[in-house]
PDB file of N, H, CA, C and O in Angstrom:
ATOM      1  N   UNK A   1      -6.535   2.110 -49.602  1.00  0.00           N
ATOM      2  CA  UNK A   1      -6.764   0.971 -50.455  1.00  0.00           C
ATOM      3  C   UNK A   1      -6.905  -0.272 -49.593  1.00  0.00           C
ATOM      4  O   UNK A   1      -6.172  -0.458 -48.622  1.00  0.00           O
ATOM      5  N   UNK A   2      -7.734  -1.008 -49.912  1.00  0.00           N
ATOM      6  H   UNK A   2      -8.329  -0.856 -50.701  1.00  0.00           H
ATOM      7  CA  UNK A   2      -8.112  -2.494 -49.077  1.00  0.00           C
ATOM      8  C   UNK A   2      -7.894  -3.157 -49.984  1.00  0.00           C
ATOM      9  O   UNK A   2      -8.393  -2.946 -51.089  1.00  0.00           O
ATOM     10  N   UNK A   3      -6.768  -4.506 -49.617  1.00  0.00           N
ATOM     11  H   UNK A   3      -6.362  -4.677 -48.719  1.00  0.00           H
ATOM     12  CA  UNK A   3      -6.427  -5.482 -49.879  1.00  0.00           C
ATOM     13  C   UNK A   3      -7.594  -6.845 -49.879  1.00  0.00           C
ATOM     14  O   UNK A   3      -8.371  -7.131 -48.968  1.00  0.00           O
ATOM     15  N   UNK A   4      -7.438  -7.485 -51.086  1.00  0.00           N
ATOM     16  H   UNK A   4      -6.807  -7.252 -51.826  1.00  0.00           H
ATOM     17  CA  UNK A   4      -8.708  -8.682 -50.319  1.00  0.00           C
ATOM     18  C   UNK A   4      -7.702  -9.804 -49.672  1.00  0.00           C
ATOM     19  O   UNK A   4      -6.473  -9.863 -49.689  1.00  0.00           O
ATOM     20  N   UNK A   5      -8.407 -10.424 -49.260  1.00  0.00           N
ATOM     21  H   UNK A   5      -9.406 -10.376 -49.247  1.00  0.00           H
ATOM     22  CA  UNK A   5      -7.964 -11.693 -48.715  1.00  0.00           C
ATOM     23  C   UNK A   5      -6.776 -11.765 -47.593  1.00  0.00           C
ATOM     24  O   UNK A   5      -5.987 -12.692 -47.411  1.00  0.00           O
ATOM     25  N   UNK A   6      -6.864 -10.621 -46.948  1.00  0.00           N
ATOM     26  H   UNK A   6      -7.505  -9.867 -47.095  1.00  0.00           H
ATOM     27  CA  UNK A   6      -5.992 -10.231 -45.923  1.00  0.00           C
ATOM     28  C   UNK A   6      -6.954 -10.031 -44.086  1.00  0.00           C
ATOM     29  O   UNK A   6      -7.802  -9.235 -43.684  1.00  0.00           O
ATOM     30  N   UNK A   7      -6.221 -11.227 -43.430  1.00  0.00           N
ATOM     31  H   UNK A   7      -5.532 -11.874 -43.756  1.00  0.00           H
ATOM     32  CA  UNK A   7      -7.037 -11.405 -42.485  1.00  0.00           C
ATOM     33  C   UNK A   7      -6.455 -10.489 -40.988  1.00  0.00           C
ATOM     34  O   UNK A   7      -5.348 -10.709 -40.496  1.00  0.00           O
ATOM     35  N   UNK A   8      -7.150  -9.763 -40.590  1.00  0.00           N
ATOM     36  H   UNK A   8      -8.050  -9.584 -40.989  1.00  0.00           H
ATOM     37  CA  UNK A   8      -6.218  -9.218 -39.217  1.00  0.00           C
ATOM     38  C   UNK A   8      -6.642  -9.685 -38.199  1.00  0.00           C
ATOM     39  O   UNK A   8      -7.822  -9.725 -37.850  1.00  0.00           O
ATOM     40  N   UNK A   9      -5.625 -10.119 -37.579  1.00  0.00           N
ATOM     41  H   UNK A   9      -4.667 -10.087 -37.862  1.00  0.00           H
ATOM     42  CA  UNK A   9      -5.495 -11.185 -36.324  1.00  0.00           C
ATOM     43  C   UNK A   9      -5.561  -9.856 -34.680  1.00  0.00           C
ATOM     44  O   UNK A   9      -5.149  -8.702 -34.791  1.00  0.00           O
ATOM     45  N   UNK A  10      -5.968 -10.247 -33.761  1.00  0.00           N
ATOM     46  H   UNK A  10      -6.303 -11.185 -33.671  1.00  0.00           H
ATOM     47  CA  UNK A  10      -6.059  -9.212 -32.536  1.00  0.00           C
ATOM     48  C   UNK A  10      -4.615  -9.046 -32.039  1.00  0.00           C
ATOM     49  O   UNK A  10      -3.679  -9.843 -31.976  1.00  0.00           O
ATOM     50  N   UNK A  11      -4.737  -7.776 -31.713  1.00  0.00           N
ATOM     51  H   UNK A  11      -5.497  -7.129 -31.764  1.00  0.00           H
ATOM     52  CA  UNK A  11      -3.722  -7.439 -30.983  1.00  0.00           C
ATOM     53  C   UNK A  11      -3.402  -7.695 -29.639  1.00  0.00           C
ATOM     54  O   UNK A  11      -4.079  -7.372 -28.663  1.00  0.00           O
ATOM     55  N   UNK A  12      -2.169  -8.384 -29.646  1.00  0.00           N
ATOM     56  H   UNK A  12      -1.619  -8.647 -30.439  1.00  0.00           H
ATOM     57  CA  UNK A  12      -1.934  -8.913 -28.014  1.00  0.00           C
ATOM     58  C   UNK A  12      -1.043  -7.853 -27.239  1.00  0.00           C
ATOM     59  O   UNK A  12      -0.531  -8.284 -26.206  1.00  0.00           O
ATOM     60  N   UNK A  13      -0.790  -6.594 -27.560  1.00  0.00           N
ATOM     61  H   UNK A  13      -1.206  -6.244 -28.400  1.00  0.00           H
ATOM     62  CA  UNK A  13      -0.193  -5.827 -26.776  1.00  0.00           C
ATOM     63  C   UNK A  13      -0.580  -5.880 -25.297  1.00  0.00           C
ATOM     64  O   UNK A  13       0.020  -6.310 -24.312  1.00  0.00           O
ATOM     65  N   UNK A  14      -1.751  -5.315 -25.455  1.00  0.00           N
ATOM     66  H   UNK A  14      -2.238  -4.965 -26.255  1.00  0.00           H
ATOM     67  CA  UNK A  14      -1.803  -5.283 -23.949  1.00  0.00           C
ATOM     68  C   UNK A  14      -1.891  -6.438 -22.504  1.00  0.00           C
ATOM     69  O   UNK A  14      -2.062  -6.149 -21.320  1.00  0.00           O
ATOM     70  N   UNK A  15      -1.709  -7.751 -23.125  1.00  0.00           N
ATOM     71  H   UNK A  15      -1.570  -7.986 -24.088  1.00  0.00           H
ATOM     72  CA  UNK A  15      -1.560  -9.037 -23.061  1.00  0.00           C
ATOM     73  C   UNK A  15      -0.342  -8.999 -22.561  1.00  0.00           C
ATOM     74  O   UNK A  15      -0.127  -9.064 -21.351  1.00  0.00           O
ATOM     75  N   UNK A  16       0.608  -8.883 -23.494  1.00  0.00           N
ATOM     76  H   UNK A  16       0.433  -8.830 -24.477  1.00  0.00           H
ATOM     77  CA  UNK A  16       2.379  -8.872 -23.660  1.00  0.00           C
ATOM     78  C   UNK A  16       2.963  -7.838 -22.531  1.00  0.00           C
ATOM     79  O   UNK A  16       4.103  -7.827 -22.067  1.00  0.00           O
ATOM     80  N   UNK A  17       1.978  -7.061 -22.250  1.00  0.00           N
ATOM     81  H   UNK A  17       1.052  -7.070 -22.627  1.00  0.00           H
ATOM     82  CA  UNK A  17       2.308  -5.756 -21.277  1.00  0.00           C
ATOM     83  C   UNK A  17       2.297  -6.268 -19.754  1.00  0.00           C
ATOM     84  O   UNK A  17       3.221  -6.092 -18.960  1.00  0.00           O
ATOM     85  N   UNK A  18       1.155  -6.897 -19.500  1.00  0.00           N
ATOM     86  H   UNK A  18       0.405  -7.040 -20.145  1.00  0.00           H
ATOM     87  CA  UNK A  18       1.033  -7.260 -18.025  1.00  0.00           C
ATOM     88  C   UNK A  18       1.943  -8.048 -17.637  1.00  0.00           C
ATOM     89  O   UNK A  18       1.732  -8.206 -16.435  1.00  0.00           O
ATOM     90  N   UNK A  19       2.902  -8.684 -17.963  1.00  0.00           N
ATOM     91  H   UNK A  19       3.074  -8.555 -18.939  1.00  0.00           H
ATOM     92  CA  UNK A  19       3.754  -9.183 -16.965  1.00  0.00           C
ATOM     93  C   UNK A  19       4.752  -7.953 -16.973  1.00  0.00           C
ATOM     94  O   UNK A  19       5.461  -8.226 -16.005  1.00  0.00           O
ATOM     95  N   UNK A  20       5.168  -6.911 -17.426  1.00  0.00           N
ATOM     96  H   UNK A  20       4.591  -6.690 -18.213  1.00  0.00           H
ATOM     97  CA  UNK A  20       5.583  -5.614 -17.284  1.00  0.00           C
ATOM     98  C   UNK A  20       5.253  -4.966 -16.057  1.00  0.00           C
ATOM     99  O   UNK A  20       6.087  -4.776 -15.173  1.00  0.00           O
ATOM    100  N   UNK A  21       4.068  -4.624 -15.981  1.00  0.00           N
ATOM    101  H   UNK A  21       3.390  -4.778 -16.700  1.00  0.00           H
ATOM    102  CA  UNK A  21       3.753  -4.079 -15.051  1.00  0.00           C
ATOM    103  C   UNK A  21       3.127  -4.482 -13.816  1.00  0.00           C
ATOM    104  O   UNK A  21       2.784  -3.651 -12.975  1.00  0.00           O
ATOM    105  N   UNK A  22       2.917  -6.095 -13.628  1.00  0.00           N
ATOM    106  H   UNK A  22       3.196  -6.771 -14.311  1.00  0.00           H
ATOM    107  CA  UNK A  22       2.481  -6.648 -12.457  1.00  0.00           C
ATOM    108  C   UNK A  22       3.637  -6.764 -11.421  1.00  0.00           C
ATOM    109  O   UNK A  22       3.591  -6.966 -10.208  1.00  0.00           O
ATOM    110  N   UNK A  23       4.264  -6.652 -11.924  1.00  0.00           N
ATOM    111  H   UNK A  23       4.302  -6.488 -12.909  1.00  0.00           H
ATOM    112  CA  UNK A  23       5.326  -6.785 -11.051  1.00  0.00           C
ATOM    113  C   UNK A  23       5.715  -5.227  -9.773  1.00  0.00           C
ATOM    114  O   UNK A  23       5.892  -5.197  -8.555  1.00  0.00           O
ATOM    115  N   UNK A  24       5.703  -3.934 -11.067  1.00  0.00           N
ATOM    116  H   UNK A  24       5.559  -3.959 -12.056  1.00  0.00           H
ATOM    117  CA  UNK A  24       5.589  -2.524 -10.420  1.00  0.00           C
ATOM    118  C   UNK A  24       4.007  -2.348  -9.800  1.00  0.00           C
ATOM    119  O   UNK A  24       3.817  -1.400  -9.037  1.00  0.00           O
ATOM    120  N   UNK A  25       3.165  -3.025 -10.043  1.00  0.00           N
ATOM    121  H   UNK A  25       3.319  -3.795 -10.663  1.00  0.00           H
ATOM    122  CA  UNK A  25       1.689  -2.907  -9.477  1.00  0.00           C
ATOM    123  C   UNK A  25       1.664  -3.138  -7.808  1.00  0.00           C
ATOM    124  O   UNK A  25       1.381  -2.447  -6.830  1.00  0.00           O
ATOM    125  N   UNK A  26       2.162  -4.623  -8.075  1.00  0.00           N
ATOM    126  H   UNK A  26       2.392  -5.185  -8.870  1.00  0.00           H
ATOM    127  CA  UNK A  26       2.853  -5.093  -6.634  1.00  0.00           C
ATOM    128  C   UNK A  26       3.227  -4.716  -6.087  1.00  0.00           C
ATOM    129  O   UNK A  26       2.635  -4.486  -5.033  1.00  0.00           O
ATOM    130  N   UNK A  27       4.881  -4.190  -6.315  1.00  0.00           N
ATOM    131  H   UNK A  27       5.363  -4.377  -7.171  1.00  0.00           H
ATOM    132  CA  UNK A  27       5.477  -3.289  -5.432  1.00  0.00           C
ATOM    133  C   UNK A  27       4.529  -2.264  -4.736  1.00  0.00           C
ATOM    134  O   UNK A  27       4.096  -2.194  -3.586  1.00  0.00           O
ATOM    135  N   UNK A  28       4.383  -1.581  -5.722  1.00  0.00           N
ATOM    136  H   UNK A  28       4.735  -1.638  -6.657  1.00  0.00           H
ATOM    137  CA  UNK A  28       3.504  -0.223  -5.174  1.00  0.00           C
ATOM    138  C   UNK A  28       2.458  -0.963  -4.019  1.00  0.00           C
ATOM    139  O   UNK A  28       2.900  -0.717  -2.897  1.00  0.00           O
ATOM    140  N   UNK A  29       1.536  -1.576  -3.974  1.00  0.00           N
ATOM    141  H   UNK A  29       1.177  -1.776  -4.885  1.00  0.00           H
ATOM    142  CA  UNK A  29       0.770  -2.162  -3.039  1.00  0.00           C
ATOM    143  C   UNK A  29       1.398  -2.695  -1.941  1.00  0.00           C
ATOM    144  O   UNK A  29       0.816  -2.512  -0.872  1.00  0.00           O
ATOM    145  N   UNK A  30       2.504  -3.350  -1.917  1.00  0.00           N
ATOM    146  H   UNK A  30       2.977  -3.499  -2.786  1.00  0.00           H
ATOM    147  CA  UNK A  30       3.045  -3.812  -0.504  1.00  0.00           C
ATOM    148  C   UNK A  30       3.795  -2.521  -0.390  1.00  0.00           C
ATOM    149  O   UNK A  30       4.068  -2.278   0.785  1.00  0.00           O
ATOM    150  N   UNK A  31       4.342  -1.342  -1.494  1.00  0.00           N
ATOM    151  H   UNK A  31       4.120  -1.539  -2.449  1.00  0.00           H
ATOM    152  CA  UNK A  31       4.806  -0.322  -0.130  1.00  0.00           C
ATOM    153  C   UNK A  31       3.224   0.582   0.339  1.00  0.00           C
ATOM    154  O   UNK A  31       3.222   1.204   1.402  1.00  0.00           O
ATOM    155  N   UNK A  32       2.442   0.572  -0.211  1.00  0.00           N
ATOM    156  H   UNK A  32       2.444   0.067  -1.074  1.00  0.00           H
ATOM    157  CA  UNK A  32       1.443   1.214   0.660  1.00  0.00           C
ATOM    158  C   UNK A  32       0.952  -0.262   2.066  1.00  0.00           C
ATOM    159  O   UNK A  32       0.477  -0.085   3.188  1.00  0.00           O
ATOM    160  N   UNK A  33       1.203  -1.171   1.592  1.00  0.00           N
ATOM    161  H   UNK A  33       1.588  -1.316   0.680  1.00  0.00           H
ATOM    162  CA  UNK A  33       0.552  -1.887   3.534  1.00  0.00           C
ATOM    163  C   UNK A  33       1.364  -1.398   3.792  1.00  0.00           C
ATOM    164  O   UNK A  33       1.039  -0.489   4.556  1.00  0.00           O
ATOM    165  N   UNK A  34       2.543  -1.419   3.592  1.00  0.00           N
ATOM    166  H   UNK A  34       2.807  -2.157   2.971  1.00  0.00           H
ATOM    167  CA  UNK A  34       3.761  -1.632   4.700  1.00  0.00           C
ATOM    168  C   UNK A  34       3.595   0.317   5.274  1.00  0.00           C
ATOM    169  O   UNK A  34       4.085   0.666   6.348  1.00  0.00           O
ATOM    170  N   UNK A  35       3.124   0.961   4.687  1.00  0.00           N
ATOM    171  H   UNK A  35       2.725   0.677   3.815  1.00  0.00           H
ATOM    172  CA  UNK A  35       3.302   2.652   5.456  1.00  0.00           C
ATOM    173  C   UNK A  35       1.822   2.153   6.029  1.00  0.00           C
ATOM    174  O   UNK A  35       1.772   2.018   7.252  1.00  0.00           O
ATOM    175  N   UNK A  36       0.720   1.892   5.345  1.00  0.00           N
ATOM    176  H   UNK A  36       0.760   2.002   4.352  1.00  0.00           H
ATOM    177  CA  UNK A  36      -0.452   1.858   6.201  1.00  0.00           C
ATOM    178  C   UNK A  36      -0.240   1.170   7.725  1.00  0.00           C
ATOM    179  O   UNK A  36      -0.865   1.535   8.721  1.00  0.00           O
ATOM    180  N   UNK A  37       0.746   0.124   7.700  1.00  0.00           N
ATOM    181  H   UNK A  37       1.253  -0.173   6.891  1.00  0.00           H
ATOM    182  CA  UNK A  37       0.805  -0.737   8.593  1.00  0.00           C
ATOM    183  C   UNK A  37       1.301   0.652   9.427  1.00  0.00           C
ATOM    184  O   UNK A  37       0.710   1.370  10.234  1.00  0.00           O
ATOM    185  N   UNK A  38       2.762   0.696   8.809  1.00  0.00           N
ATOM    186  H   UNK A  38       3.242   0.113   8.153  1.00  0.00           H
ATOM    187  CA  UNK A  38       3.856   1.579   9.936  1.00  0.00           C
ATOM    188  C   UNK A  38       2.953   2.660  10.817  1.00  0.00           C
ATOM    189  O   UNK A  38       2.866   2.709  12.044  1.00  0.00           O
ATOM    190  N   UNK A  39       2.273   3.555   9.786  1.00  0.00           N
ATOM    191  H   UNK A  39       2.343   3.515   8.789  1.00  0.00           H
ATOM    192  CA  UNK A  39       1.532   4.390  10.749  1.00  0.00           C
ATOM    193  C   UNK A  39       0.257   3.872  11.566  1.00  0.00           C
ATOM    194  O   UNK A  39      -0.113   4.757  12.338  1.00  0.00           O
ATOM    195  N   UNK A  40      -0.402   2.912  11.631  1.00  0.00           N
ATOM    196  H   UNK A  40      -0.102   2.193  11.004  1.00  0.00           H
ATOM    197  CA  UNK A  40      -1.343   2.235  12.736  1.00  0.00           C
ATOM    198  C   UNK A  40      -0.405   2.133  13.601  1.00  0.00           C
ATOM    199  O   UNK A  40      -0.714   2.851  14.553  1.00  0.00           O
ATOM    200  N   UNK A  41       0.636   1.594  13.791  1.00  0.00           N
ATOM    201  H   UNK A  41       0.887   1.012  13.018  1.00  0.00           H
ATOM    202  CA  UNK A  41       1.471   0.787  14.662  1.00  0.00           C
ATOM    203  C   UNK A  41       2.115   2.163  15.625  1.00  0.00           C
ATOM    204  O   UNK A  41       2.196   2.153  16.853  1.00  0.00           O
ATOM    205  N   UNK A  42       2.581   3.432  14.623  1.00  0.00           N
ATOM    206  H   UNK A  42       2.516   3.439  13.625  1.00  0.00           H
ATOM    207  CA  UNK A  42       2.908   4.281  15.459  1.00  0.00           C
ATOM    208  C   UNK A  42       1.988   5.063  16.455  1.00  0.00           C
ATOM    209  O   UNK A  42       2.151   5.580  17.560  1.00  0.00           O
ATOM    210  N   UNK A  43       0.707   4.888  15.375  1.00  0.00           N
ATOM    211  H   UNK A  43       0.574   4.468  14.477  1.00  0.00           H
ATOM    212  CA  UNK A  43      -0.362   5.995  16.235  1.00  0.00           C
ATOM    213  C   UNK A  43      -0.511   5.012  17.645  1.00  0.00           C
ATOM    214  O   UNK A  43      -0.469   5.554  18.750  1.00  0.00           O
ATOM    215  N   UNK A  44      -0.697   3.455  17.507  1.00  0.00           N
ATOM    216  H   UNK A  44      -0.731   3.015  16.610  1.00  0.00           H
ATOM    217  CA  UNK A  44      -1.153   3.086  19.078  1.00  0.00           C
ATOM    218  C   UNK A  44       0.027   3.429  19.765  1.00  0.00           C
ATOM    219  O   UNK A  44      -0.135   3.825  20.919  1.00  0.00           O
ATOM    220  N   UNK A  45       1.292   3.365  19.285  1.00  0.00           N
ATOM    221  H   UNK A  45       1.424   3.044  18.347  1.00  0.00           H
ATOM    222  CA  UNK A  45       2.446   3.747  20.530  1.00  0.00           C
ATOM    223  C   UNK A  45       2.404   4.501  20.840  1.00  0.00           C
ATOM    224  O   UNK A  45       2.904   4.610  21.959  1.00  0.00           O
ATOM    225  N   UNK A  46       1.606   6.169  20.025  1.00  0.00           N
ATOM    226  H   UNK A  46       1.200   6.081  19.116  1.00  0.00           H
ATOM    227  CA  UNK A  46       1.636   6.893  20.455  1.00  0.00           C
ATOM    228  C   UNK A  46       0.345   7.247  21.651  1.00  0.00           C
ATOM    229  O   UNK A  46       0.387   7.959  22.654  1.00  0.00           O
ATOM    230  N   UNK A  47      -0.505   6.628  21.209  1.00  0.00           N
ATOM    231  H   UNK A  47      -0.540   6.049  20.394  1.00  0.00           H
ATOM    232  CA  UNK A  47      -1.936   6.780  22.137  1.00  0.00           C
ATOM    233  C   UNK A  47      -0.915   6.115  23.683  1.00  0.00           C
ATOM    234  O   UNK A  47      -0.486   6.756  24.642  1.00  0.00           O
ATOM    235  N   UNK A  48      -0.816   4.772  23.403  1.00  0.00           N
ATOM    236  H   UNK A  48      -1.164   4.252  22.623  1.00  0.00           H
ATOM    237  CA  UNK A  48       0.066   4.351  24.849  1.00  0.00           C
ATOM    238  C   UNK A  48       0.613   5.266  25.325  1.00  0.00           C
ATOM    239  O   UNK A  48       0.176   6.018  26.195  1.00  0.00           O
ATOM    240  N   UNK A  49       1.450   5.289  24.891  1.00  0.00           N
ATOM    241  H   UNK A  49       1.806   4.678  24.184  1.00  0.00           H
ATOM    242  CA  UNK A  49       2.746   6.913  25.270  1.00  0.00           C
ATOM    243  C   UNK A  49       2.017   7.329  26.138  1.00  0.00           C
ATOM    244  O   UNK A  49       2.194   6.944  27.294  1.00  0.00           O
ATOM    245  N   UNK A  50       0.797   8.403  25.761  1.00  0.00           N
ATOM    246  H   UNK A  50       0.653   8.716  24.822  1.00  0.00           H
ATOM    247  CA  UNK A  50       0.266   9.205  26.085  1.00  0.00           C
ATOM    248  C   UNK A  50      -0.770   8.708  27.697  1.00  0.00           C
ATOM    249  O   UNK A  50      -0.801   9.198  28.826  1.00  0.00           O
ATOM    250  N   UNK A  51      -1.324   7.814  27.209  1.00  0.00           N
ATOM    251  H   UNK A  51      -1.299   7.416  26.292  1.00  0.00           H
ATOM    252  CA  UNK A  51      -2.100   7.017  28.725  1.00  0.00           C
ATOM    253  C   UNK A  51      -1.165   6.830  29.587  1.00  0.00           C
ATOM    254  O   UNK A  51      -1.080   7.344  30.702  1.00  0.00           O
ATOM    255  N   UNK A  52      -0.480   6.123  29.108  1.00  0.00           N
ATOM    256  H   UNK A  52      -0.550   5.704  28.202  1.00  0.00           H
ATOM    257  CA  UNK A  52       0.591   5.983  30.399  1.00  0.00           C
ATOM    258  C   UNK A  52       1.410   7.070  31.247  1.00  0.00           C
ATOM    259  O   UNK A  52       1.656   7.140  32.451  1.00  0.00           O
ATOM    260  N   UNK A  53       1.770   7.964  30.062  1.00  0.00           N
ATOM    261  H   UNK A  53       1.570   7.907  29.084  1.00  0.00           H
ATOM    262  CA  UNK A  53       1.886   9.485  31.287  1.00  0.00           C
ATOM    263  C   UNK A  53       0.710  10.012  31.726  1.00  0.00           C
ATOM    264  O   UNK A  53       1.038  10.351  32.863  1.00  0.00           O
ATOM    265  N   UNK A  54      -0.299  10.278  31.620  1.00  0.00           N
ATOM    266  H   UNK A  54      -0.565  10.002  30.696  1.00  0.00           H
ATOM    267  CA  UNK A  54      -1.296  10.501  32.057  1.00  0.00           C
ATOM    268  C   UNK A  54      -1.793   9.662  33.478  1.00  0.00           C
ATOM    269  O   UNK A  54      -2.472  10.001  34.447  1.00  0.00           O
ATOM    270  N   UNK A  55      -1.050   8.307  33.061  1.00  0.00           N
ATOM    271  H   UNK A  55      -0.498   8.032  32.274  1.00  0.00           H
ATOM    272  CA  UNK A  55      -1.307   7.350  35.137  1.00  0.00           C
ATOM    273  C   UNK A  55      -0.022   7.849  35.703  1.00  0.00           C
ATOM    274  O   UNK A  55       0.091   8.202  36.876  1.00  0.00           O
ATOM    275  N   UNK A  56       1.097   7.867  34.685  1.00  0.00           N
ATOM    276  H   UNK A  56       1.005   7.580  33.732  1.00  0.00           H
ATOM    277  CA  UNK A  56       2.033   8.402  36.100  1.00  0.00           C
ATOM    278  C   UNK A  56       2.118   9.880  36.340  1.00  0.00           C
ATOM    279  O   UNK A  56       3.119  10.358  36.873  1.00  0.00           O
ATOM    280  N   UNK A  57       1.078  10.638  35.957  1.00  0.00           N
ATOM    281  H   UNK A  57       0.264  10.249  35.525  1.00  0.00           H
ATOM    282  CA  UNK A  57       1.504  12.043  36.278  1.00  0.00           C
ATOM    283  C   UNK A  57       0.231  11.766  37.572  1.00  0.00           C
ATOM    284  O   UNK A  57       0.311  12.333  38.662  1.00  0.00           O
ATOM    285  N   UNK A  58      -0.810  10.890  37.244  1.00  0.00           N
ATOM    286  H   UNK A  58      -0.875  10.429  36.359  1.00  0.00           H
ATOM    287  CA  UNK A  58      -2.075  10.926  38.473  1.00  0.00           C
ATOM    288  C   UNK A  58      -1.026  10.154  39.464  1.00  0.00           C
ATOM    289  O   UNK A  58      -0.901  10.608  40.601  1.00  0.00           O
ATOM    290  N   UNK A  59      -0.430   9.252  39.159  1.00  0.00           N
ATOM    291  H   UNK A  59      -0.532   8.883  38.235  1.00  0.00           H
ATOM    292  CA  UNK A  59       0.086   8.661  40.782  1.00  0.00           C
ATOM    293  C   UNK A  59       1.295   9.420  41.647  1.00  0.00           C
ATOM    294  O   UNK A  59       1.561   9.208  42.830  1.00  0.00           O
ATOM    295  N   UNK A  60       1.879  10.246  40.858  1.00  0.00           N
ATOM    296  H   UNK A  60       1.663  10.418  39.897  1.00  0.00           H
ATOM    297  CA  UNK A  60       2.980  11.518  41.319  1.00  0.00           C
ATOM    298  C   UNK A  60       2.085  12.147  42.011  1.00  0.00           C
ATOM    299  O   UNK A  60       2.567  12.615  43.043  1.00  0.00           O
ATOM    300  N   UNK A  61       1.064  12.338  41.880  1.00  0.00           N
ATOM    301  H   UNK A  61       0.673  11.958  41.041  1.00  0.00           H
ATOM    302  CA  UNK A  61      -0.052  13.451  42.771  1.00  0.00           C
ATOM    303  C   UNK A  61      -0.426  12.916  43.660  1.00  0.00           C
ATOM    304  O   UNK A  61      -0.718  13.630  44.619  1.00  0.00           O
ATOM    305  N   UNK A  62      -0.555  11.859  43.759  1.00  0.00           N
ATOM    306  H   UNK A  62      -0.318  11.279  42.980  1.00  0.00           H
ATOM    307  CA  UNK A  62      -1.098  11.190  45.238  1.00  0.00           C
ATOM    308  C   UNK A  62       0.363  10.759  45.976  1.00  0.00           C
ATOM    309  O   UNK A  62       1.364  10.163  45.579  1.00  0.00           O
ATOM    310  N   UNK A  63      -0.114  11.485  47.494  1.00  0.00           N
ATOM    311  H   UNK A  63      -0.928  11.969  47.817  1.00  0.00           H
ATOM    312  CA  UNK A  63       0.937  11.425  48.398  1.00  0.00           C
ATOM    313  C   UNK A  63       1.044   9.924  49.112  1.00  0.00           C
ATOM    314  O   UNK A  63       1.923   9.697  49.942  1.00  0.00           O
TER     315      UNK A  63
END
């Protein structure tokens, strides 16, 4: 049954929602830099690591 003269106004749910979830959006994004970061940062220590034994195993060889 339809009522007359009854006006429906928009729904602001999903309006009312985003400060809900901007907050967990966030999070989630600074913990992915922060692992994206961590692992760049480990792989060059690890590349270093690795060059650098590689000069001191060549200068152990030379007498």
């Amino acid at each position: 049954m339809r009522q007359e003269n009854v006006d429906l106004l928009a729904d602001h749910s999903l309006l009312l929602a985003i400060p809900a979830f901007l907050p967990a959006v966030a999070l989630v994004g600074l913990v992915l830099f922060l692992a994206m970061r961590d692992r760049r940062a480990e792989r060059r220590e690890n590349e270093g690591a690795q060059a650098e034994s590689a000069q001191t195993d060549r200068t152990e060889e030379i007498p």
